[in-house]
Each structure stands twice: as structure tokens, then as C-alpha cells.
NUPAFI-143164 format. One record per residue (C-alpha): x negated, y, z. Coordinates in steps of 0.25 Angstrom, whole numbers, plus 5000, padded with zeros to 4 digits. Example, Ala and Ser with C-alpha at 12.3 -4.5 7.8 and 13.67 -1.06 7.14 Angstrom:
+------+------+------+
|    X |    Y |    Z |
+------+------+------+
| 4951 | 4982 | 5031 |
| 4945 | 4996 | 5029 |
+------+------+------+
***
This chain:
+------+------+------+
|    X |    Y |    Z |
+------+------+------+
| 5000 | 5000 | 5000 |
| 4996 | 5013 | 4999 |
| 4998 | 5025 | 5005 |
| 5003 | 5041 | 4997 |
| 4999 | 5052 | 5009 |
| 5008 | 5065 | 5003 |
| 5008 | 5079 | 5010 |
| 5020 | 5089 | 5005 |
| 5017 | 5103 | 5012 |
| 5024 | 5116 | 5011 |
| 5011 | 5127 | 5015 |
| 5016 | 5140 | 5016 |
| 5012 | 5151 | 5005 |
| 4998 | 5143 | 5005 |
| 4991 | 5152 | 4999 |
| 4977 | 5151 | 5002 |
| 4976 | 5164 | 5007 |
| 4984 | 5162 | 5022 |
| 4998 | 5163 | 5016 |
| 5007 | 5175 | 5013 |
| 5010 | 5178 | 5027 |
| 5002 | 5189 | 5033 |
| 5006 | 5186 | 5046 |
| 5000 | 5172 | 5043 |
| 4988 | 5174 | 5036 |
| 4978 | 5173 | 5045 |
| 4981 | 5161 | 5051 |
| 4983 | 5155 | 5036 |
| 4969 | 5159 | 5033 |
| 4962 | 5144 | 5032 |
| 4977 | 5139 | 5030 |
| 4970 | 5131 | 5016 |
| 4958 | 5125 | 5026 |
| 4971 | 5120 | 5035 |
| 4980 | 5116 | 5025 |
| 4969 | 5108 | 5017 |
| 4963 | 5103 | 5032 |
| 4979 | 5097 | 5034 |
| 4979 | 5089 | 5021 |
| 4967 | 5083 | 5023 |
| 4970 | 5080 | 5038 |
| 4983 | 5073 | 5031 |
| 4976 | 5067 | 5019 |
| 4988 | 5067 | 5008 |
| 4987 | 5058 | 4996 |
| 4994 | 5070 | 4990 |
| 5000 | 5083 | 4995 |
| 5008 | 5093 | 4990 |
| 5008 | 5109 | 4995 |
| 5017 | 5118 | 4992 |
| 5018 | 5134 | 4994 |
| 5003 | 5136 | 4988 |
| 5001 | 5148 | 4982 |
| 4988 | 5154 | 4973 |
| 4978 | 5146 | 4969 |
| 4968 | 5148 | 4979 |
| 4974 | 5137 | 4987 |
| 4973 | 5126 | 4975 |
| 4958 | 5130 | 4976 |
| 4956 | 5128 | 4989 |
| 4963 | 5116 | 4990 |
| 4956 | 5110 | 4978 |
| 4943 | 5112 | 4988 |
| 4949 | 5109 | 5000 |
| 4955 | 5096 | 4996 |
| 4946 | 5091 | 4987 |
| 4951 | 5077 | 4990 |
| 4964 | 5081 | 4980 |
| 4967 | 5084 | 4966 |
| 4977 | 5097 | 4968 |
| 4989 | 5101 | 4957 |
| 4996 | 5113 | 4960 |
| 5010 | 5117 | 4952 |
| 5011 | 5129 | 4945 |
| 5019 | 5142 | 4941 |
| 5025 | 5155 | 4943 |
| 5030 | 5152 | 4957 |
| 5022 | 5155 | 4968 |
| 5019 | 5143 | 4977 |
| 5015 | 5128 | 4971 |
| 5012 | 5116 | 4976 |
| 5000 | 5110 | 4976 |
| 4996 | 5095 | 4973 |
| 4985 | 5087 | 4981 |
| 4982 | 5073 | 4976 |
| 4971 | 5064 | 4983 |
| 4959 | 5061 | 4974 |
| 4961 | 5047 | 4969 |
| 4976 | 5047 | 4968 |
| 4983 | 5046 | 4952 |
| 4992 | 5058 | 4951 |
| 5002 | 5066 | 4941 |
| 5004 | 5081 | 4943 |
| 5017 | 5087 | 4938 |
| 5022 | 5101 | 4941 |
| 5038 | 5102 | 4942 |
| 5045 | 5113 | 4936 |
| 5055 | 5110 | 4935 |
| 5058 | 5113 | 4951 |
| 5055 | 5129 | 4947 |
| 5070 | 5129 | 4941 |
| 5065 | 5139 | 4932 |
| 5062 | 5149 | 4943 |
| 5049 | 5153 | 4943 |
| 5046 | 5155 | 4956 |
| 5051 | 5140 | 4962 |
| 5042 | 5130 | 4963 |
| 5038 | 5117 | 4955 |
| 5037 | 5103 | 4959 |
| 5025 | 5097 | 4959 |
| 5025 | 5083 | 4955 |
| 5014 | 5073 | 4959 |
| 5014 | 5057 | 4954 |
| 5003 | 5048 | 4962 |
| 5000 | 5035 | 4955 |
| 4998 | 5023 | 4963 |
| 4995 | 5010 | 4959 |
| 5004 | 5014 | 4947 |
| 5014 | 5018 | 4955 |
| 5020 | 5034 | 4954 |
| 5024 | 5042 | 4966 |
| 5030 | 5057 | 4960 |
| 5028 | 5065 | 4971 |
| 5035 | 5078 | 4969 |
| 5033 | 5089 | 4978 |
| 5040 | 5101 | 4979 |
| 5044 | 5114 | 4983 |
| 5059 | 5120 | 4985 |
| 5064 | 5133 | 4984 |
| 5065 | 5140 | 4997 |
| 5077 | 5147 | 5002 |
| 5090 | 5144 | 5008 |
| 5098 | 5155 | 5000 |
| 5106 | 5148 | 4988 |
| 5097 | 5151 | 4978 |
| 5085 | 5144 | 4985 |
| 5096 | 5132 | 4989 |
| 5100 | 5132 | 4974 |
| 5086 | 5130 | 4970 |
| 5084 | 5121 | 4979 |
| 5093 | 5111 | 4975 |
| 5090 | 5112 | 4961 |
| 5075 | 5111 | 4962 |
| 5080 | 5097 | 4972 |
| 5088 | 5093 | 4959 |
| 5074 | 5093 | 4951 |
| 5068 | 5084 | 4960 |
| 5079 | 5074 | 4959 |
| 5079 | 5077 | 4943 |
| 5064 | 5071 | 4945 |
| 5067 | 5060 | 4952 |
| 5074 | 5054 | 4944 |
| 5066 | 5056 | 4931 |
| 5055 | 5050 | 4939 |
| 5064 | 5040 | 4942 |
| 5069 | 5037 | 4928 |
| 5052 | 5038 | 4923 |
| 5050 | 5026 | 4937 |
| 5061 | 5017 | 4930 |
| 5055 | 5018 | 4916 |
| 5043 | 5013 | 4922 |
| 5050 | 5000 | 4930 |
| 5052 | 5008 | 4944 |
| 5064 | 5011 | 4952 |
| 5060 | 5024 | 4955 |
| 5049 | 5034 | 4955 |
| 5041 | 5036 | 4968 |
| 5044 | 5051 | 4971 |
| 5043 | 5059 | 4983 |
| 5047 | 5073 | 4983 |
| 5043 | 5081 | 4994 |
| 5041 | 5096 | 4998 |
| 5046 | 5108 | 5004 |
| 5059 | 5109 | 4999 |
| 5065 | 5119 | 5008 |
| 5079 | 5115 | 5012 |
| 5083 | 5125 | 5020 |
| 5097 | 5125 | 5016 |
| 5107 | 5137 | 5009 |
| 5110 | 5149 | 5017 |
| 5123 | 5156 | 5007 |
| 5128 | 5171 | 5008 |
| 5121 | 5175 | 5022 |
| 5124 | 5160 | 5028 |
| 5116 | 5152 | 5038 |
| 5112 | 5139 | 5030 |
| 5126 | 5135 | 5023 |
| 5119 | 5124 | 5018 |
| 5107 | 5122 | 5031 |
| 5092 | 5114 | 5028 |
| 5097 | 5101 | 5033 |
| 5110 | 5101 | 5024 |
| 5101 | 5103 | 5011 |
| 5091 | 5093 | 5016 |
| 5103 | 5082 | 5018 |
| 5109 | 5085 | 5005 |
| 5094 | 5083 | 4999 |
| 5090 | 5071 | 5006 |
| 5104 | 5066 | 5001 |
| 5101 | 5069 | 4986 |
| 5088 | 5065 | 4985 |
| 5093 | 5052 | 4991 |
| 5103 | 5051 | 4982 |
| 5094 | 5051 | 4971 |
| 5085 | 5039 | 4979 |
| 5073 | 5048 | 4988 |
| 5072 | 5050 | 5003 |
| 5069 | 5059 | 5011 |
| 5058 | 5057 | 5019 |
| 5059 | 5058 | 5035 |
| 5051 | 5069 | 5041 |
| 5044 | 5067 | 5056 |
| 5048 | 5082 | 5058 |
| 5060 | 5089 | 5055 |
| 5056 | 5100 | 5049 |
| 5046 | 5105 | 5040 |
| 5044 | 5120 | 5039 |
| 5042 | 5129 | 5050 |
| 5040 | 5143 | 5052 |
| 5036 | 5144 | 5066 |
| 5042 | 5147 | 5080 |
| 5043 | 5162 | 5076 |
| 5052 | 5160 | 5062 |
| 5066 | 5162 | 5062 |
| 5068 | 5149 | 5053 |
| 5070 | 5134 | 5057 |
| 5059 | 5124 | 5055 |
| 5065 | 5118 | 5044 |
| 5065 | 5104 | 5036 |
| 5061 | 5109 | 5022 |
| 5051 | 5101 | 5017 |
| 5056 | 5085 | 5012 |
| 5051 | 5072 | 5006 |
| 5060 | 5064 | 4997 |
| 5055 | 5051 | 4992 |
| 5061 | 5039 | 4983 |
| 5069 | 5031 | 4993 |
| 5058 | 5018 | 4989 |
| 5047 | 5024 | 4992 |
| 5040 | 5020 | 5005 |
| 5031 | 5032 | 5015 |
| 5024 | 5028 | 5028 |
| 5031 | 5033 | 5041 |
| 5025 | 5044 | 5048 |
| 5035 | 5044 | 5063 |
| 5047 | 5033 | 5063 |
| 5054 | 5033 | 5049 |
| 5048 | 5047 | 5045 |
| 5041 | 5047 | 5032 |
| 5035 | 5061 | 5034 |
| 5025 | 5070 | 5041 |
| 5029 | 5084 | 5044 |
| 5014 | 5089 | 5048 |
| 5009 | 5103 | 5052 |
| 5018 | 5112 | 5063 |
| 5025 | 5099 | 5064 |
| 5017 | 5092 | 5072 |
| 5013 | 5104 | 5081 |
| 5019 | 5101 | 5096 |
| 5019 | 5116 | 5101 |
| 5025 | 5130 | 5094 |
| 5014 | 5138 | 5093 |
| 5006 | 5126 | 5085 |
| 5016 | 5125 | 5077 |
| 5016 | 5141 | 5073 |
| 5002 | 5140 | 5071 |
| 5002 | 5129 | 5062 |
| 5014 | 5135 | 5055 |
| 5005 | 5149 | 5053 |
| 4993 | 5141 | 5050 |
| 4998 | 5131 | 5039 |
| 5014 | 5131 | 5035 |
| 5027 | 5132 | 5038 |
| 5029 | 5118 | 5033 |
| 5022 | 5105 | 5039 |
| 5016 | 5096 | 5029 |
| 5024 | 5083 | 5025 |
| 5016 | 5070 | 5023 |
| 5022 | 5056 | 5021 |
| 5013 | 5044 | 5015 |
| 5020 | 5035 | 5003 |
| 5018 | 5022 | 5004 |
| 5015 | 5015 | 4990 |
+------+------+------+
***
């Protein structure tokens, strides 16, 4: 058997240059050094990051992390996500558009295939559109409607080649936060558009993926918003992951796992408002 160590992580404007925040900054001064410093401390197979913005940070992680091939999507909009890949792994880079919806300022999917022992694993990763006013809702919903539109493509290319169905995981930050409509508090709350998710992407044959906390982004002790659960992994219902604690297939890392307020607010300040997910795939 072997083992597919993945990492999905959401890092706030990563910029390379301490974020755009000026209250920040400081503290986000070596925030690279960290972030590369937690990867290699978790040792992904492949990882994905999203919110990088400017080039330095493709430079730097290219020396870094010289242990990785890197691809990075591309565009008008202003955040991408950025593709590590373990030297020695047989992979396929594809960028997604069509998850933009024509607007030039949403984000593509980046699509990853990993080749082992001819077996392929599609691994999409993605990127949401923010927002819980019915436009970002509406957007939302129809950038999930491409990722279904994909599976089962990939589905019908895994049948043509004598399988049931292709390997995928989809995986990201794909901000389900709910719809707030004319003024109102959450008509449709975070939880209500993660049921309804779960539900379609069940119905189409993919799991989601227990989490061993149950939230994923945070904004500190001094924010007006909810630690909220807005980053997910759906996978096809065959596929098998190693546990991480009981039945939970993934790790929430980072503030997460910090026991006192004030060392979650650091780590928040120093790193992200989302923890990174890892789960490991079991081939």
C-alpha cells in the first residue's frame, strides 16, 4: 500500500511581503521562513495554497522547498493558487477556468492528476467566491456546479478506460458562509449551505471528509465574526484516507491546535486566519 500525504491551506494575502494588513505586517515579516518551515515539518506529497499573490512568493518558495516541482494558475485575478508536488512523483498540471464564470476577478481551479502504479488520482483544488450577499452565494453555487460538471466528465474519461469512477478529491476553501438577503442576518446560515453541499455532492457519489475540529478559519479573539467551517474535502465515496482521531479523516492544524487565546492570536497574526487541512490517501 501506499501512502498520498496532501496539505490544502488558505494563507491569508501571502504576499511575501507581511500581508496587506498594516497592523500586521511586522509580525508577517518572515511569514514565508514559517509557512515553508510548517510544510516541511508536515511533509506533503502534494500541497496546495491559495491567496498567493505576486511573484515574489513562487521565488522563494522554489528555494525554500527545493524538494517540489511548483505550478501556479494564472490571470487577471489577484490571488492564485500555488501547486507543490514531491520530486519523484508522476504528475499533470491543468489550470480551470472555467470556475472564473467569466469574471475576471474570480479564481480558477487548479487541477492536479498524481500517477501511481498507473492508477490516477484528480485532485482539484479550489478557491470560492467569498461573501455572503446573493451575489457571492449565486457565484458560489455555480462555481460548485462546475466541480460537479467535472466529476462526471472525469467519471465518463475513468469508464472509458475500464473503471468505475475517477479517484477525485476536491478540496479548498470554499467559504460557505451562508446568504445574508436585504439587511437580514444569515436567511440561508453557514451550516444550511454546507448540509445542502454535503447533500449534492453525495448525491453525485463523493463524501465529505470528517474534520477533527470544527471550524477552520478564525479571525482572533478581538473579531466581530464566528470561527467559522469554510474550508472542506470531498472525495469519491470508494476512495479509502488514513484516520487522524476516531472516524476523522482530516487534520485541522495551526490555531487549532493552540490550548490558550493568546497563542491562538499569535499564531493567527503570524500565519493565517485558516489552519491548514492534511489528510493522507490511501492507494
Amino acid at each position: 500500500m501506499v501512502n498520498l500525504k496532501i496539505l490544502s491551506w488558505n494563507i491569508e494575502h501571502f504576499n511575501g511581503t507581511g500581508g496587506i494588513d498594516k497592523s500586521n505586517r511586522k509580525a508577517r515579516e518572515k511569514r514565508v521562513e514559517r509557512v515553508t518551515k510548517l510544510i516541511k515539518d508536515e511533509k506533503p506529497d502534494v500541497f496546495g495554497l491559495s491567496e498567493v499573490e505576486g511573484k515574489l512568493i513562487h521565488s522563494k518558495m522554489t528555494r525554500l522547498l527545493p524538494g517540489y516541482v511548483f505550478n501556479i494558475t494564472e490571470g487577471r485575478q489577484s490571488q492564485e493558487i500555488l501547486i507543490g508536488v514531491k520530486h519523484g512523483l508522476t504528475a499533470f498540471f491543468a489550470q480551470r477556468n472555467e470556475f472564473k464564470r467569466s469574471n475576471p476577478s474570480l479564481r480558477p481551479g487548479a487541477l492536479l492528476t498524481i500517477t501511481i502504479k498507473d492508477i490516477d488520482i484528480p485532485i482539484l483544488f479550489i478557491h470560492l467566491k467569498s461573501m455572503p450577499s446573493p451575489e457571492g452565494f449565486g457565484l458560489r453555487d455555480a462555481m460548485f456546479e462546475k466541480a460537479f460538471n467535472l466529476k462526471k466528465a472525469l467519471d465518463k474519461a475513468a469508464k472509458n478506460s475500464g473503471h468505475k469512477a475517477a479517484n477525485l478529491i476536491i478540496l479548498g476553501d470554499m467559504n460557505t458562509m451562508g446568504m445574508n438577503y436585504e439587511g437580514r442576518n444569515h436567511d440561508i446560515p453557514g451550516p444550511n449551505e454546507i448540509k445542502v453541499i454535503t447533500n449534492r455532492f453525495k448525491r453525485r457519489k463523493m463524501v465529505s471528509l470528517e474534520k477533527d475540529h470544527p471550524t477552520t478559519f478564525s479571525n482572533g479573539s478581538g473579531s466581530r465574526y464566528p470561527d467559522s467551517d469554510l474550508d472542506h474535502v470531498f472525495a469519491a465515496e470508494h476512495l479509502q484516507f488514513k484516520n487522524v482521531s476516531g472516524t476523522k479523516t482530516v487534520h485541522v492544524g495551526g490555531w487549532a491546535k493552540e490550548n490558550t487565546v493568546a497563542k491562538k492570536d499569535k499564531w493567527i497574526e503570524q500565519y493565517s486566519d485558516h489552519g491548514p487541512l492534511t489528510l493522507t490517501l490511501k492507494i
